[in-house]
N, C-alpha and C positions, 0 to 999 in steps of 0.2 A: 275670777276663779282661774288657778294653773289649769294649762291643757296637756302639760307634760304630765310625768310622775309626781305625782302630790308626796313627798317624801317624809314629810312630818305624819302624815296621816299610818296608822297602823292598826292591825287585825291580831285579838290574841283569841282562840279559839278552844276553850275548856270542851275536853274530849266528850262531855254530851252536845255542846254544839257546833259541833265541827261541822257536821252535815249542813245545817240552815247556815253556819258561815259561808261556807263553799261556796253555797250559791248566790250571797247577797256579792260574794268577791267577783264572780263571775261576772255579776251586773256593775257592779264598780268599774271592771275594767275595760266592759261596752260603753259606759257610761264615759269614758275619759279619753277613748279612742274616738268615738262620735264627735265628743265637741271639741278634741285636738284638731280631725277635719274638717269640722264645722267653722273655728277661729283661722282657720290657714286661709277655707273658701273666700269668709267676709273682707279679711284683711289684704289678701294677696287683690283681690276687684278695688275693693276702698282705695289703697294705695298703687294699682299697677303694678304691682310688684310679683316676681317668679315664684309659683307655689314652692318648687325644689329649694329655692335658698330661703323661701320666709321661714320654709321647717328648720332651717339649719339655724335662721336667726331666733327661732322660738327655744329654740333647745341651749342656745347661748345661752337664754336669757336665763333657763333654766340652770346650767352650768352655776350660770355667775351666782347665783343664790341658795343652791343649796349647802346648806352646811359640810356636804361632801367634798371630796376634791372635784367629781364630778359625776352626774350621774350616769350609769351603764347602760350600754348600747350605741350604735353607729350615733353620728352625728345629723344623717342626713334623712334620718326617719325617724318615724315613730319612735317611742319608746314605751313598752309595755309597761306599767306601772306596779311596782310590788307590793302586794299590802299585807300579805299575811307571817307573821311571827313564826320562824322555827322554835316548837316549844315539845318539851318532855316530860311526858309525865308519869310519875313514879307514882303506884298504890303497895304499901308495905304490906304482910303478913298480918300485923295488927286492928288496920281499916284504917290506917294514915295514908292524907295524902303529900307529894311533895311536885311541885312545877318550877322546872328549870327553865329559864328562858334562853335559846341559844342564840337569838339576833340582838344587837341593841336596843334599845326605847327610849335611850336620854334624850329626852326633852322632847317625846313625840307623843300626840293625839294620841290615845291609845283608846280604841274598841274592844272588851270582852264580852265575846258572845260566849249564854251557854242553857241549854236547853233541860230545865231540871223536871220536866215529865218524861225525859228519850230514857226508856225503858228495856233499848235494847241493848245486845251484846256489845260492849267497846272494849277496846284493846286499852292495852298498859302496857308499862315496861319493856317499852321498842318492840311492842306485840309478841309478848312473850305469855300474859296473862289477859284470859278476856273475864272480862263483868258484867252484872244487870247491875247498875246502881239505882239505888232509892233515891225521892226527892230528898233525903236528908244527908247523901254522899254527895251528891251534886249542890247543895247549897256550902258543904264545906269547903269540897273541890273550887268552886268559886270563889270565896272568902282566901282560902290560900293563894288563889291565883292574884287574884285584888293585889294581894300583899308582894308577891312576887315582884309584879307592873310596877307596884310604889315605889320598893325600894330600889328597882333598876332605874329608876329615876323618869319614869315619865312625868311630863309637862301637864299630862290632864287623862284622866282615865272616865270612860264612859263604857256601863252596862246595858248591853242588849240582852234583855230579858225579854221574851216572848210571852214568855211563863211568869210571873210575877209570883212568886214561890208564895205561898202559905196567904193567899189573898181574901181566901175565904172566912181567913181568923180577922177580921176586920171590927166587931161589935163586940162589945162586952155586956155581955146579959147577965153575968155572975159573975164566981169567984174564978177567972178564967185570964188568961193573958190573951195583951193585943200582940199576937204576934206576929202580925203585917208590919205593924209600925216598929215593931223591937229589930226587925232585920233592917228598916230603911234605918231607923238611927244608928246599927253598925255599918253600915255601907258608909253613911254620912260621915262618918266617926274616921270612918278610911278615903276620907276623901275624896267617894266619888266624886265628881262635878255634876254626871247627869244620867238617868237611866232612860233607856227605851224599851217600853212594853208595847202587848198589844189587846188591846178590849179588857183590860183591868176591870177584877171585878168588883168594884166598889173605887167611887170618885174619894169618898173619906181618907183612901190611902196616901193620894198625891196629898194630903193635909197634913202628912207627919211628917214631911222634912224640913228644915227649915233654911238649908243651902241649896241640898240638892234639887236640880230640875228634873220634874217626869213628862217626858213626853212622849203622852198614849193614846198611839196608832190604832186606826178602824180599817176593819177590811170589809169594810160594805159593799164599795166601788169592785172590789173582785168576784164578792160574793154575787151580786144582782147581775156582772160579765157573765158568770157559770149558771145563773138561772135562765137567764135568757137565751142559754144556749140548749138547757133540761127540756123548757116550756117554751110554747111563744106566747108574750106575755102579753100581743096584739089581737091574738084570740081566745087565751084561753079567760075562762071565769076565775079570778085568783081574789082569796081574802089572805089577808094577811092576820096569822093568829098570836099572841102571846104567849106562850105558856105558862107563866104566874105571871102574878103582877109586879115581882121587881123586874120583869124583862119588855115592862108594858111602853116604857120609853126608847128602849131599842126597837122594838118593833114599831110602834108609830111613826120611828124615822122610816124606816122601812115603807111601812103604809103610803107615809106623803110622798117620800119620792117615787117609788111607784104609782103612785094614785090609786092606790086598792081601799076597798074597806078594812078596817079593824077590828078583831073579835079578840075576846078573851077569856083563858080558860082561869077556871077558879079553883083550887085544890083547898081541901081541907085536910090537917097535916096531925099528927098524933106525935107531938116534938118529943117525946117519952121513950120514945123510937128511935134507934140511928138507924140509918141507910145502912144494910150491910153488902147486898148487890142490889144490881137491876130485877129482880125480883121479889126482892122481902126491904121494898122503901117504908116512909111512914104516911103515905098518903092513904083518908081513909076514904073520900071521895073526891066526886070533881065534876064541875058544873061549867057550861057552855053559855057566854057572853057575845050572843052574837049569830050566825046562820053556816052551814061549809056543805048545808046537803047541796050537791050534784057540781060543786067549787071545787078546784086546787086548794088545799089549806098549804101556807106555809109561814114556817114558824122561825126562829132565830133567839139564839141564846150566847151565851160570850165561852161557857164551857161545858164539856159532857164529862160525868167521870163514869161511874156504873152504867148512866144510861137511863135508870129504874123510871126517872118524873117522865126521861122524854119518850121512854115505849109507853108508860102509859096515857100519855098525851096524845103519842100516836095513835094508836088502839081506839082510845074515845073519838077522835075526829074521823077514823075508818065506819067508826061504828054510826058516825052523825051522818054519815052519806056522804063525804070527801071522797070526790073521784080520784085523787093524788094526793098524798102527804108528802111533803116536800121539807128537811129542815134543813139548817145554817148554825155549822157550829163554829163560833174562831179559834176555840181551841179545844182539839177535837183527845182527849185521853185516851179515852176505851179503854178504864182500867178492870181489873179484873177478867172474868169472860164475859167481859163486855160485846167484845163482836162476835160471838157465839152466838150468843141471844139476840144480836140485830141479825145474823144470820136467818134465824129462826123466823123472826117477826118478818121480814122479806119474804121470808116462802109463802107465809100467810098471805101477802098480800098484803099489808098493814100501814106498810109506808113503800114509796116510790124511790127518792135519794135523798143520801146527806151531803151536805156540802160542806168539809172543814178545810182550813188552810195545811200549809205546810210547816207551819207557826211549829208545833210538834211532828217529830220523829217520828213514826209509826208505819215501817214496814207492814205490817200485816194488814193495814188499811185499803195500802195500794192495789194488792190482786181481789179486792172485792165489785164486784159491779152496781152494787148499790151507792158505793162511796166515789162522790168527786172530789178530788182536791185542788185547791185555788192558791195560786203562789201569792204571796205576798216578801218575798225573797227583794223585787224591786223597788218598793213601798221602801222597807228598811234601808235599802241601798240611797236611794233617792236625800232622804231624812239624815243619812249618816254625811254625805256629802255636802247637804246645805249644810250641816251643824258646825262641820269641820270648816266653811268658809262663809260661817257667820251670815249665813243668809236665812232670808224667812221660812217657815213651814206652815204659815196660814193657810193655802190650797191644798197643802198637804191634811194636815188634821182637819178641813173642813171640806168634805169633796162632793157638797150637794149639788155644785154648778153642774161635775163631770158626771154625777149620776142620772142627771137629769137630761143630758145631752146624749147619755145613752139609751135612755127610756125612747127619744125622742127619735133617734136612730133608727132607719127603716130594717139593716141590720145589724141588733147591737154587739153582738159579740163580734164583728167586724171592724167596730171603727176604733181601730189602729191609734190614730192622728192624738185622740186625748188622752192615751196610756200615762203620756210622761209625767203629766202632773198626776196622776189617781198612784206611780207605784213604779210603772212597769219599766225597765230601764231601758235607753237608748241604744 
């Protein structure tokens, strides 16, 4: 791996994800300053040789190889590495959009990040107009961006998608489109090479491409760091609950690596019904697999949109004698007045905290005291860097060892040392 500037590697940032970009760049560029010092310390001892001129020899080397005449900065240090695309973006009168790219990209790794639940204000037009876009401006805004990348000529374009847009259309029960799969076939169609999501919901989806690679990231490893910091999980009484049964294998993980018991809730559902909020679902009852009187219940699901199943999942497990409700969301929406009503349900007493990542946008989240948020900013960063230098991501997509080394941990949200491989950047 280069320990200078990685110069082929490149950041394009679709104005919903500029935010979660910022911060995975932030850790890219820990991440590259660390093991710059880290390659000077081994080589300069291995060889005897003067930390001062190995830097200067390391940046030669870089010199000689970049496709530049030479890269920017002193010669006899560091050099910070630049990864993000000067880009502009135009929204028309009409609801077009249009992305001008103003740095080059021929022939470079290209990353678009872009976060199509960020629901909040963003600017346009060198911040002259600000917006809410919906998930359906943000999936165009994307696809134009895609298109932009292509034809300025990069070498290989990869999407970070947190959000894996429209993941839910996944099954066809009728006369209905799969329109998971209809997006991965245009994305294919533009050539992506590779997406990066995270807790995708539904494995069926990675089945529609047939180039493209998905590889989709868990933020368990963050989430069980932010529990253990809630609770202490050395004393408290903690079951681990499902709240339906397609979420009965995310939580088992959960369960074993904690070593907790299992329970599960059963809903019976009136599909006749749609969800319109957190208050008017189609759930008509709901039954208890399991025990949580005078226990922490805590529960775990991949996304919240109203809220509607998991207040009243709350509610039931308050009502069974759970001294704490505790859940785990990875992608936390809160659409609608969603956090209104978890406002509400907290006063009650009803639940304790939720844990979502930073996977989505959501200002309003942050000034709440019921809500934790768990970065996963270093995860992605970690991922985008093996991917760019062809290295593995098996410890990455599978981090039972590092969860389990935490459990084990006399303090777990202290131990620092196994960050690097669970996420967290150097």
């Amino acid at each position: 791996m280069p320990y200078s500037e990685p110069t082929n590697l490149a950041v394009v940032a679709c104005p919903g994800g500029a935010a979660f970009a910022n911060e995975v760049i932030t850790h890219l560029r820990h991440m590259y300053k660390h093991r710059f010092s880290l390659k000077n310390d081994v080589i300069s001892k291995r060889y005897a040789l003067d930390k001062e001129k190995l830097v200067e020899r390391i940046n030669l080397d870089n010199d000689l190889h970049t496709g530049e005449l030479c890269i920017r900065g002193n010669t006899d240090k560091y050099r910070p590495p630049v990864f993000k695309v000067n880009t502009r973006f135009t929204y028309f009168a009409n609801g077009e959009f249009k992305t001008e790219l103003i740095d080059c990209v021929r022939g470079k790794d290209v990353y678009i990040f872009q976060d199509v639940e960020n629901h909040e204000p963003i600017s346009f037009n060198d911040g002259k107009n600000t917006m809410r876009l919906s998930v359906n401006d943000h999936v165009i805004g994307l696809l134009v961006t895609i298109d932009a990348v292509r034809q300025a000529g990069a070498k290989q374009i990869t999407l970070v998608l947190p959000v894996y847009p429209y993941s839910r259309q996944h099954k066809k029960k009728g006369r209905e489109g799969l329109t998971a799969a209809l997006l991965g076939h245009i994305y294919e169609s533009m050539e992506v090479k590779r997406i990066i999501t995270l807790d995708i919901h539904s494995r069926e989806i990675v089945n529609a491409f047939s180039h493209t690679h998905c590889e989709n990231l868990h933020a368990s490893y963050q989430i069980i760091r932010e529990l253990a910091k809630a609770v202490d999980l050395t004393k408290e009484d903690l079951v681990v609950v499902s709240p339906d049964t397609g979420a009965i294998d995310r939580n088992k993980f959960y369960a074993t690596g904690l070593k907790k018991p299992l329970a599960m809730i059963y809903k019976e559902r009136d599909y006749s019904v749609v969800t319109q909020d957190a208050k008017n679902s189609n759930i008509k009852s709901i039954k208890l697999l399991g025990d949580v009187k005078g226990k922490v219940a805590f529960l775990a699901d991949d996304m919240l949109g109203t809220g509607g199943t998991l207040l009243k999942a709350m509610t039931f497990l308050h009502e069974q004698g759970a001294t704490k409700v505790i859940a785990a969301i990875s992608l936390p929406f809160f659409t609608g007045n969603a956090v209104e009503l978890f406002d509400e349900a907290y006063k009650k007493g009803l639940f304790y905290r939720i844990i979502g990542t930073n996977a989505v946008y959501h200002d309003e989240l942050l000034k709440r005291e019921w809500y934790i948020s768990t970065n996963v900013s270093g995860l992605f960063a970690n991922v985008i860097t093996r991917l760019h230098h062809e290295q593995s991501l098996s410890d990455l997509l599978d981090n039972r060892t590092i969860i389990d080394k935490l459990i084990k941990a006399s303090t777990p949200a202290d131990s620092e040392p196994a960050q690097d491989t669970s996420g967290k950047a150097e």
